[in-house]
PyMOL commands that place a pseudoatom at each C-alpha (Angstrom):
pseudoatom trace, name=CA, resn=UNK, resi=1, chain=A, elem=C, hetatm=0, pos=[-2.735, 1.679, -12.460]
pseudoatom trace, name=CA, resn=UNK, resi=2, chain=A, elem=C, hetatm=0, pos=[-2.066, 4.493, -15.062]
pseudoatom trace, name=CA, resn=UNK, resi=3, chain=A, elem=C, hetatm=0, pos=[-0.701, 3.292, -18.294]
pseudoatom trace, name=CA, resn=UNK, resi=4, chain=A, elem=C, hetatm=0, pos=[1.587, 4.900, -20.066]
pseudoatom trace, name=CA, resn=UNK, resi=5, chain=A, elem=C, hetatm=0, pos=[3.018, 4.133, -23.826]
pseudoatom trace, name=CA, resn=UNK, resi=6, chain=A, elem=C, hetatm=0, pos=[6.657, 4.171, -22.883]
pseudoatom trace, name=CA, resn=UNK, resi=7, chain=A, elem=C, hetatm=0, pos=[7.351, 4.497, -26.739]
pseudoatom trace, name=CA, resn=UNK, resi=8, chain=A, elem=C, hetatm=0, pos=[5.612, 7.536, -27.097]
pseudoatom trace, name=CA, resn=UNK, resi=9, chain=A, elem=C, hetatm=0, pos=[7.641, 10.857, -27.407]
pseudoatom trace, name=CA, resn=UNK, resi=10, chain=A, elem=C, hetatm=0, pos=[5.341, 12.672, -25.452]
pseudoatom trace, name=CA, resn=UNK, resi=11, chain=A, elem=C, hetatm=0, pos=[4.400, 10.372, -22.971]
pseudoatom trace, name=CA, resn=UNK, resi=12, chain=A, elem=C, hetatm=0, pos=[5.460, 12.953, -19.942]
pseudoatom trace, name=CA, resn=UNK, resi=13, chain=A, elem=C, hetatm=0, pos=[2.828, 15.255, -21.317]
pseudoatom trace, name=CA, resn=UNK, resi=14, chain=A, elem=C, hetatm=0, pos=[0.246, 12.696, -21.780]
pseudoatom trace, name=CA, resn=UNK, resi=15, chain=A, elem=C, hetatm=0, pos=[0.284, 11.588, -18.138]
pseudoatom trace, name=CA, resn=UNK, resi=16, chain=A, elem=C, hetatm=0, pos=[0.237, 15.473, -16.786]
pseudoatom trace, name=CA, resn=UNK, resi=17, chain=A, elem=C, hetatm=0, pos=[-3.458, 15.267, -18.793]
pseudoatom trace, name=CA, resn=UNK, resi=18, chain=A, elem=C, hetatm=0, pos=[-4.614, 12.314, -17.156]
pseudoatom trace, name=CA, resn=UNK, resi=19, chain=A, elem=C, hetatm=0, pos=[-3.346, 13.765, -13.355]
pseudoatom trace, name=CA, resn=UNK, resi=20, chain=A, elem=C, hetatm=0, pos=[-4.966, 16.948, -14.362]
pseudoatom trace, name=CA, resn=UNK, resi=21, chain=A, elem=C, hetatm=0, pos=[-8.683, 15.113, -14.945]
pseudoatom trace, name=CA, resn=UNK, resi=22, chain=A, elem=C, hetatm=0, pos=[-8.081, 12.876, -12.015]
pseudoatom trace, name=CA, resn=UNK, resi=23, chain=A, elem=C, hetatm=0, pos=[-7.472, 15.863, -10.303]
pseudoatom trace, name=CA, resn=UNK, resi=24, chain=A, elem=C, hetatm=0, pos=[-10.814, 17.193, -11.866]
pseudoatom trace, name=CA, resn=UNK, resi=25, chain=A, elem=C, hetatm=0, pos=[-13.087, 15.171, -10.535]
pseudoatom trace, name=CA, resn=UNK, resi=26, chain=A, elem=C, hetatm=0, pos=[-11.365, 14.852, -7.169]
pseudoatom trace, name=CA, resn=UNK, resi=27, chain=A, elem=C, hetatm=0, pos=[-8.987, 12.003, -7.706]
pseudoatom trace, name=CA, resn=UNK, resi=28, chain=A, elem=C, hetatm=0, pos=[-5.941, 13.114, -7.931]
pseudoatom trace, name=CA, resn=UNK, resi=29, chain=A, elem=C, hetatm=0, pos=[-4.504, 11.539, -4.127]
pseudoatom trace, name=CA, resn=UNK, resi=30, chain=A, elem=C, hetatm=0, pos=[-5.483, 8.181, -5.124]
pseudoatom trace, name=CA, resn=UNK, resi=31, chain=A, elem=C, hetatm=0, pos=[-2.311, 6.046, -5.165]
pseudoatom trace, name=CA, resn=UNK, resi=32, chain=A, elem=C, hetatm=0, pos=[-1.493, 5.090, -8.728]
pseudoatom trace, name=CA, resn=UNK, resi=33, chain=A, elem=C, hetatm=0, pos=[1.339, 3.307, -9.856]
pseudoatom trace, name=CA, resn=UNK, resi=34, chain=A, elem=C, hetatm=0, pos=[2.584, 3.878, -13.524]
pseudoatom trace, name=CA, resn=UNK, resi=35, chain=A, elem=C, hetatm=0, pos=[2.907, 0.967, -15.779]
pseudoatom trace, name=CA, resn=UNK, resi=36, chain=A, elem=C, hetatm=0, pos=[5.097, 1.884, -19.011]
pseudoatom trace, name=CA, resn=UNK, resi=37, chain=A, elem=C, hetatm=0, pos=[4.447, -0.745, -21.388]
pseudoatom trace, name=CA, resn=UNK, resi=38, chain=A, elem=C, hetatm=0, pos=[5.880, -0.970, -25.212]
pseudoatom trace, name=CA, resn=UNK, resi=39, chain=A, elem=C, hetatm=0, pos=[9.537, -1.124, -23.424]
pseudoatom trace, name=CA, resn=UNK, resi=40, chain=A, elem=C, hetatm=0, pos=[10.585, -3.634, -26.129]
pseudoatom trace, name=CA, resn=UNK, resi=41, chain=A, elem=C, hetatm=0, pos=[10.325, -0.429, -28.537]
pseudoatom trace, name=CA, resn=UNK, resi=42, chain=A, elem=C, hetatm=0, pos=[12.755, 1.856, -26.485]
pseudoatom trace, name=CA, resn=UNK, resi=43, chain=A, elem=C, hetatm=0, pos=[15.158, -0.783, -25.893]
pseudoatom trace, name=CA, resn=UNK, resi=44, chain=A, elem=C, hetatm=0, pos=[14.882, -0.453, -22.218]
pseudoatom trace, name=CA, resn=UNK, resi=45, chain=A, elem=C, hetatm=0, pos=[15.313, -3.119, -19.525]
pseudoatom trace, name=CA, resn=UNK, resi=46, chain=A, elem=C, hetatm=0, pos=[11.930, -3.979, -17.260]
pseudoatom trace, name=CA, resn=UNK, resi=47, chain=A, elem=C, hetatm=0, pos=[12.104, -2.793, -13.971]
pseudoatom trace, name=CA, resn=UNK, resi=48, chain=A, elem=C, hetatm=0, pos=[10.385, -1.474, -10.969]
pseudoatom trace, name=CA, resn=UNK, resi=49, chain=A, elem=C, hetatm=0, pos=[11.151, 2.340, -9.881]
pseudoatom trace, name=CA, resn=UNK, resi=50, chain=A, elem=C, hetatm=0, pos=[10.754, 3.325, -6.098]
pseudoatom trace, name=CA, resn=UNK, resi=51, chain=A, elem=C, hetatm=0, pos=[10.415, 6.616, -4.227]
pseudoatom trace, name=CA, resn=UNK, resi=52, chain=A, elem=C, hetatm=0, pos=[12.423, 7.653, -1.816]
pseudoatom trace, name=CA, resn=UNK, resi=53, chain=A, elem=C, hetatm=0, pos=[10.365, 6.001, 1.021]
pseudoatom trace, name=CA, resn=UNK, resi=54, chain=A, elem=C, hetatm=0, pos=[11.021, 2.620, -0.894]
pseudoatom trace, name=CA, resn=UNK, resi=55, chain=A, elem=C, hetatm=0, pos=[7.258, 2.801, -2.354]
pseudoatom trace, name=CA, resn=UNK, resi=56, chain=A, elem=C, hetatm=0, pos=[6.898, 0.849, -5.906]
pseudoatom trace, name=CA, resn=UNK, resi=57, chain=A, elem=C, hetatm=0, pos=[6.004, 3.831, -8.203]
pseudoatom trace, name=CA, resn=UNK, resi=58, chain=A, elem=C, hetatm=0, pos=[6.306, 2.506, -11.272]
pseudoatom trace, name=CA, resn=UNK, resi=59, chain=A, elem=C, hetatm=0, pos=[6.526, -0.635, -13.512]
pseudoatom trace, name=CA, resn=UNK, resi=60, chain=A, elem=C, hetatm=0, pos=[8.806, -0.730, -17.094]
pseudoatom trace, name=CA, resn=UNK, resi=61, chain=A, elem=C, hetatm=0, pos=[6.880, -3.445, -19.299]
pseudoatom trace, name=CA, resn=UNK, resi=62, chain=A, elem=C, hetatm=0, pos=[6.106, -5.521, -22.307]
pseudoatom trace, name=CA, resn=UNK, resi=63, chain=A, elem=C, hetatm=0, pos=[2.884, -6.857, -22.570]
pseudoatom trace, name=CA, resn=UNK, resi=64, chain=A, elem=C, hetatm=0, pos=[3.151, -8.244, -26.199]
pseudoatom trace, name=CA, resn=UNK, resi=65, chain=A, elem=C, hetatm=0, pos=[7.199, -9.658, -24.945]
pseudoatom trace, name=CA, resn=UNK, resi=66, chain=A, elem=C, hetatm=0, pos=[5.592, -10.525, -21.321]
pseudoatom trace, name=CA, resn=UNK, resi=67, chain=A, elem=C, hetatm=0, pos=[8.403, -8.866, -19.855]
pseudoatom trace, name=CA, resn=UNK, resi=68, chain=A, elem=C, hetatm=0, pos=[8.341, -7.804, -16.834]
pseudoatom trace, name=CA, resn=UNK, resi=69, chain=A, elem=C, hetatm=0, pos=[4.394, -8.942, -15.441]
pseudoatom trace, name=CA, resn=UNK, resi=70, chain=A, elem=C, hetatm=0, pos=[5.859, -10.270, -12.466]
pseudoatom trace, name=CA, resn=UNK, resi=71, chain=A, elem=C, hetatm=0, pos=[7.079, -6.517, -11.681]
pseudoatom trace, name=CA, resn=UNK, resi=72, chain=A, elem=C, hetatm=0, pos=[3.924, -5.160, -12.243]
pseudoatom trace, name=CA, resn=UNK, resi=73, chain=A, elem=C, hetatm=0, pos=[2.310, -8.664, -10.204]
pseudoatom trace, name=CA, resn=UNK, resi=74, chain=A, elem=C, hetatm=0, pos=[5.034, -7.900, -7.193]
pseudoatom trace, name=CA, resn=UNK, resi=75, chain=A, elem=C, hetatm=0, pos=[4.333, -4.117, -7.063]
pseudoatom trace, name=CA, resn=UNK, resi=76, chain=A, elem=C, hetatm=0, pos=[0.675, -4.352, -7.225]
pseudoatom trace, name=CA, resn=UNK, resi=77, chain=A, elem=C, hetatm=0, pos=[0.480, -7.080, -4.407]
pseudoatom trace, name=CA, resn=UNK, resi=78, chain=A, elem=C, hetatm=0, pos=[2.893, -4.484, -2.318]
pseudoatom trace, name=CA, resn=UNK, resi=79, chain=A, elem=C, hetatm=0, pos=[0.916, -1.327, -2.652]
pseudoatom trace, name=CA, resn=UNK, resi=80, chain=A, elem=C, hetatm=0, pos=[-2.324, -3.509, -1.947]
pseudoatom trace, name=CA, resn=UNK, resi=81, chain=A, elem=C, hetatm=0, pos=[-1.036, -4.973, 1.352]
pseudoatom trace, name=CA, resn=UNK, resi=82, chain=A, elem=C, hetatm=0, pos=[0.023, -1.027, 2.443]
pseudoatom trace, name=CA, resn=UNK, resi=83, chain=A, elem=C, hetatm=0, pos=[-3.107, -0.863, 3.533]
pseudoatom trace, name=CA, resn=UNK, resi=84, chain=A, elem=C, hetatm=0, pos=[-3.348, -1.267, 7.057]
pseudoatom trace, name=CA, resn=UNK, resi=85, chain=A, elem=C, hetatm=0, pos=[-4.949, -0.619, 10.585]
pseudoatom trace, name=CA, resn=UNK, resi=86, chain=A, elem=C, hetatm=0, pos=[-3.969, 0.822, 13.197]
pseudoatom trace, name=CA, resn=UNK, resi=87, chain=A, elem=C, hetatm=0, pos=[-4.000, -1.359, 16.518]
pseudoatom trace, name=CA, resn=UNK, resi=88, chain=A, elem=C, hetatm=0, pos=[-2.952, -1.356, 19.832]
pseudoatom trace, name=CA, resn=UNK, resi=89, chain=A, elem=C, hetatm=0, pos=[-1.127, -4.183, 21.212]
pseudoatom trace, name=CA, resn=UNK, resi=90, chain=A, elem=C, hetatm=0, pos=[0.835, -5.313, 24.577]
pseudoatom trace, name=CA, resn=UNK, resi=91, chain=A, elem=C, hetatm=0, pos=[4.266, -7.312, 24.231]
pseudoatom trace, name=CA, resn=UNK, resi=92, chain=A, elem=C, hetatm=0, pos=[6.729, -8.534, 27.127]
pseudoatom trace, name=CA, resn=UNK, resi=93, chain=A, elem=C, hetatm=0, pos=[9.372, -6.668, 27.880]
pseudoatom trace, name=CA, resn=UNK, resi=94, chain=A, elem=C, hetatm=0, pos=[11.183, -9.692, 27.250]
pseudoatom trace, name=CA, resn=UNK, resi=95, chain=A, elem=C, hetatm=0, pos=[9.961, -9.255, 23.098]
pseudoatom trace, name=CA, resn=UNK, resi=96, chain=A, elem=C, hetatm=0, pos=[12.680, -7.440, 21.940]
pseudoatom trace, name=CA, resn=UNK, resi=97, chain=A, elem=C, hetatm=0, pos=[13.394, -8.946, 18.930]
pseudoatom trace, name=CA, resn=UNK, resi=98, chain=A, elem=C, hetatm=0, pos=[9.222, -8.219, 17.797]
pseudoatom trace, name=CA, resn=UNK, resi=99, chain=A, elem=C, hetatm=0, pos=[9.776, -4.612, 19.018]
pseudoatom trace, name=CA, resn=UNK, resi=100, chain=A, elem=C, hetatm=0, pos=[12.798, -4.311, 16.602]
pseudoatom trace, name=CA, resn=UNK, resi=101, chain=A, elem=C, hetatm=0, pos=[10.923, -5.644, 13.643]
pseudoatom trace, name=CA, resn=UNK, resi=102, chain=A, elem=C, hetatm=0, pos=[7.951, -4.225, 14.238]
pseudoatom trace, name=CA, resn=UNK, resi=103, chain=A, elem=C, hetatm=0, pos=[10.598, -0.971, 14.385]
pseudoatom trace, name=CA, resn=UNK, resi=104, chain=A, elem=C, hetatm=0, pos=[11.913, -1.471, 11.276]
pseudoatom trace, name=CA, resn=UNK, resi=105, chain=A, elem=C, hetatm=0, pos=[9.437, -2.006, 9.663]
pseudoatom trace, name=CA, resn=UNK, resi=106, chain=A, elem=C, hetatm=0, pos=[7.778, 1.481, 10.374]
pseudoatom trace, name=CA, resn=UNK, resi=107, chain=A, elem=C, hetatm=0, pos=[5.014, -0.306, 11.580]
pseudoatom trace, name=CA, resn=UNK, resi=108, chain=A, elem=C, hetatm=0, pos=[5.225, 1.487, 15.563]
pseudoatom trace, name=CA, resn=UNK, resi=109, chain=A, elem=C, hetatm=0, pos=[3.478, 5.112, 15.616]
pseudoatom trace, name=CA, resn=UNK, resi=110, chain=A, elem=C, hetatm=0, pos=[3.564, 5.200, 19.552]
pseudoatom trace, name=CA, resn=UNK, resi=111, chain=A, elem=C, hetatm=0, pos=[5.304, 3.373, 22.525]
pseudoatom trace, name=CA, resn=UNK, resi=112, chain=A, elem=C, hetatm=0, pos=[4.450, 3.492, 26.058]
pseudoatom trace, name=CA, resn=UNK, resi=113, chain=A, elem=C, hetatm=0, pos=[5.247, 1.371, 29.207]
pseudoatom trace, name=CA, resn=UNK, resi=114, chain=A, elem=C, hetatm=0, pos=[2.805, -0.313, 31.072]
pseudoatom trace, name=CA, resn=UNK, resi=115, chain=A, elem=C, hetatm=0, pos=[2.794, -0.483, 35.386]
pseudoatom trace, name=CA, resn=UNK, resi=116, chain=A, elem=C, hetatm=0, pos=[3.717, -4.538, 34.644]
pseudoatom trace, name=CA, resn=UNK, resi=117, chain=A, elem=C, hetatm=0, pos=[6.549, -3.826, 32.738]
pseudoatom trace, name=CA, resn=UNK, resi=118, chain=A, elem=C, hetatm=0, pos=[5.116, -4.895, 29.758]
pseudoatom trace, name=CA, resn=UNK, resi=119, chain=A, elem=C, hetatm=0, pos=[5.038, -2.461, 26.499]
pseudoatom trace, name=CA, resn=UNK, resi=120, chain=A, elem=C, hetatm=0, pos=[2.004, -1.133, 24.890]
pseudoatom trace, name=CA, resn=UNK, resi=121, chain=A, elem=C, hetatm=0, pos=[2.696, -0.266, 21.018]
pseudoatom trace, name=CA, resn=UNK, resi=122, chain=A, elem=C, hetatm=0, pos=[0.650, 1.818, 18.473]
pseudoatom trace, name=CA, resn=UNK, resi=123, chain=A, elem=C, hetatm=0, pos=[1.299, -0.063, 15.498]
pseudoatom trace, name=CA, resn=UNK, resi=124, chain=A, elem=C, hetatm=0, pos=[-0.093, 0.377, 11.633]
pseudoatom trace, name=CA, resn=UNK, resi=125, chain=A, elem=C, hetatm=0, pos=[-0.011, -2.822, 10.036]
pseudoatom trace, name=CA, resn=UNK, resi=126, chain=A, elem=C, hetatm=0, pos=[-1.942, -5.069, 6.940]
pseudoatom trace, name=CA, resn=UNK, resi=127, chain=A, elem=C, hetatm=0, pos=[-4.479, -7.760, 8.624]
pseudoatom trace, name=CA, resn=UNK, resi=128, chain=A, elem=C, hetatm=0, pos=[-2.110, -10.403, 7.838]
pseudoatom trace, name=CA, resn=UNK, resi=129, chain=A, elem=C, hetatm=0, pos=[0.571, -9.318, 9.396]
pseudoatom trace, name=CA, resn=UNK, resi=130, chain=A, elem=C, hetatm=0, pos=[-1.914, -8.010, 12.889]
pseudoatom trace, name=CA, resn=UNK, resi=131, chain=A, elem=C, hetatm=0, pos=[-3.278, -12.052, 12.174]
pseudoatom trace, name=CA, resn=UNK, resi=132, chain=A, elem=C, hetatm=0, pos=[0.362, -13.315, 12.823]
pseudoatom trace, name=CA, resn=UNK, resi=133, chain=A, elem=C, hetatm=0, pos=[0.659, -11.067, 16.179]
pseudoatom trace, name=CA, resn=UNK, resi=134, chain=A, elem=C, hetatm=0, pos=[-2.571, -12.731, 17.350]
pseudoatom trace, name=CA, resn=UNK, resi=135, chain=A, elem=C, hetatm=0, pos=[-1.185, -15.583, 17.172]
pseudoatom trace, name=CA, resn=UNK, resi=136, chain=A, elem=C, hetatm=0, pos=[2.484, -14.910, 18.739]
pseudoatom trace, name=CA, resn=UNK, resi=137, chain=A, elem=C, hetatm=0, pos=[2.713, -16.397, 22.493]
pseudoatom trace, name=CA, resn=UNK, resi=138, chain=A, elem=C, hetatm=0, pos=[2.709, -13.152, 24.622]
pseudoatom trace, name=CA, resn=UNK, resi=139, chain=A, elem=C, hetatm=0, pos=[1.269, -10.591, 22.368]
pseudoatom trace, name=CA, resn=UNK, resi=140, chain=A, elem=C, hetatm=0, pos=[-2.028, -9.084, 23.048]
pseudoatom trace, name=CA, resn=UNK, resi=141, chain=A, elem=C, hetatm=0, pos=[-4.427, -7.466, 20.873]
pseudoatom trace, name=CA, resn=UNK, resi=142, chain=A, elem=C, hetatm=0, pos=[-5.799, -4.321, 22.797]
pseudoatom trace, name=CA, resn=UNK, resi=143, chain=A, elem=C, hetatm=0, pos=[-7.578, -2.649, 20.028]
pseudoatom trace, name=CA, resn=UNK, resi=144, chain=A, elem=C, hetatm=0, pos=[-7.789, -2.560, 16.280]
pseudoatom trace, name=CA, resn=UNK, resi=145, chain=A, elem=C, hetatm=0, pos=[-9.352, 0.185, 14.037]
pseudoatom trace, name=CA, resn=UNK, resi=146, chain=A, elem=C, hetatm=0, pos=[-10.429, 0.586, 10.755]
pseudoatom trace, name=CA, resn=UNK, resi=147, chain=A, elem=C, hetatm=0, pos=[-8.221, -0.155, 7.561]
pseudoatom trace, name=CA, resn=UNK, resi=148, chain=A, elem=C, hetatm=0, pos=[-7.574, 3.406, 5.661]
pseudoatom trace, name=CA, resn=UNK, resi=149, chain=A, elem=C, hetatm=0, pos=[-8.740, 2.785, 2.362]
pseudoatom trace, name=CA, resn=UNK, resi=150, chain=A, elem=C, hetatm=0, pos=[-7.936, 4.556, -1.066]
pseudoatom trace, name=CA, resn=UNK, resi=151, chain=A, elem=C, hetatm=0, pos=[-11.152, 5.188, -2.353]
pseudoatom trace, name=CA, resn=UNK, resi=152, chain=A, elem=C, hetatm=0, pos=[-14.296, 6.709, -0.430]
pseudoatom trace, name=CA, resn=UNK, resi=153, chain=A, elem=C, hetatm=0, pos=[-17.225, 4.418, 0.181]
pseudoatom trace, name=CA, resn=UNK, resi=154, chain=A, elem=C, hetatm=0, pos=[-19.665, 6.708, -1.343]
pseudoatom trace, name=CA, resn=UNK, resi=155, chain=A, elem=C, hetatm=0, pos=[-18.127, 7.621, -4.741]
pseudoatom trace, name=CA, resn=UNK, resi=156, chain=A, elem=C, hetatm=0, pos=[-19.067, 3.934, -7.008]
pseudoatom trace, name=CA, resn=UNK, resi=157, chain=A, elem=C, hetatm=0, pos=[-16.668, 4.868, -9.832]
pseudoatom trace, name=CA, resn=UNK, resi=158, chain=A, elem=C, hetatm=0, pos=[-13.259, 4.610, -7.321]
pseudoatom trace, name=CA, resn=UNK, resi=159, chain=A, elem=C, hetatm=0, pos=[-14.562, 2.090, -4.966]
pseudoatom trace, name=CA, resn=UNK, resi=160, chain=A, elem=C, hetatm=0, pos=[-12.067, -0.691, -4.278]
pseudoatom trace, name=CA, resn=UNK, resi=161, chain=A, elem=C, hetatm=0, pos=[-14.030, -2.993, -1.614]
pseudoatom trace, name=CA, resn=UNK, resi=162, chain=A, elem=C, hetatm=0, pos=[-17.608, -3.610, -0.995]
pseudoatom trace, name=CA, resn=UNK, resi=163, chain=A, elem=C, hetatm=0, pos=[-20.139, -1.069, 0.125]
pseudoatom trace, name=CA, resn=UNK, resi=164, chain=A, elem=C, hetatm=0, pos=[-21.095, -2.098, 3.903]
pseudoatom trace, name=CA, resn=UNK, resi=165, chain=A, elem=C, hetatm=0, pos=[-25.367, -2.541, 3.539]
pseudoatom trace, name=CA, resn=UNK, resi=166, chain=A, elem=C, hetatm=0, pos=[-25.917, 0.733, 5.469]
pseudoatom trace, name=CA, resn=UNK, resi=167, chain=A, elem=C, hetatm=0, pos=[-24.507, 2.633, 2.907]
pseudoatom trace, name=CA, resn=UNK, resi=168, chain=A, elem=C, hetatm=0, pos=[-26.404, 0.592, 0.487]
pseudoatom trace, name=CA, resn=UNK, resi=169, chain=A, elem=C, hetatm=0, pos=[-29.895, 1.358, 2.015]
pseudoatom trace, name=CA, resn=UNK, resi=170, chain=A, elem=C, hetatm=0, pos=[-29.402, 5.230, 1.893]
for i in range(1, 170): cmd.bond("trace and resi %d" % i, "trace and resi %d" % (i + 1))
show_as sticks, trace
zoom trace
């Protein structure tokens, strides 16, 4: 989270500092989303801004009013469960409603038929949602990979999860 005093009058030029040090010291792709608190000085409504690929960007807030928190609570929670695996699974033909969802979603990456009939899908989505497809009569897991993380492993001051022990030992 990068935040911003949405009061101040020179806020824009404030946050092109900030992007150029995190670009400094090589963190300028991590995701960030903005939080503008002090809205209750500007007169300005909270609410949550989106890109065009309906990604939450950023957050209009009052801390000291505690308007708007559940924005920021709802847009955190939704860039945190973007990150996914990648899997492989098989579905009946007879699935099309899954396929469909799993379609609009923009969860698919590849489709391909298999010699039963059935369908084998590339598919990019949070644990949860690859926990639910375990569990759905019909579907099976082929494959999953890693989760794409945010932050590298070896770099402690943008590390977002655990280090596994055999980075530990080195």
């Amino acid at each position: 989270m990068h935040v911003v005093d949405a009061s101040n009058p020179r806020r824009d030029e404030q946050i092109a500092q900030v992007d150029a040090v995190l670009d400094d010291i090589g963190a300028g792709d991590i995701p960030q989303i903005l939080v503008y608190n002090k809205i209750d000085r500007v007169d300005a409504p909270a609410h949550l801004d989106r890109d065009a690929n309906g990604r939450a960007t950023a957050v209009w807030i009052s801390a000291q009013q505690r308007t708007g928190l559940e924005l920021l609570t709802a847009a955190v929670a939704e860039r945190l469960s973007r990150f996914a695996r990648r899997a492989r699974l098989r579905v009946p033909a007879s699935a099309g409603a899954l396929r469909s969802r799993l379609y609009a979603a923009h969860a698919v990456r590849a489709e391909s038929a298999a010699e039963d009939g059935s369908l084998e899908l590339a598919v990019e989505l949070p644990d949860l949602e690859l926990l639910v497809l375990a569990r759905t009569a019909g579907v099976q897991i082929l494959e999953v990979q890693a989760a794409e993380m945010p932050c590298t492993p070896g770099s402690a001051y943008l590390q977002s999860s655990g280090i596994p022990r055999a980075i530990k030992s080195r």
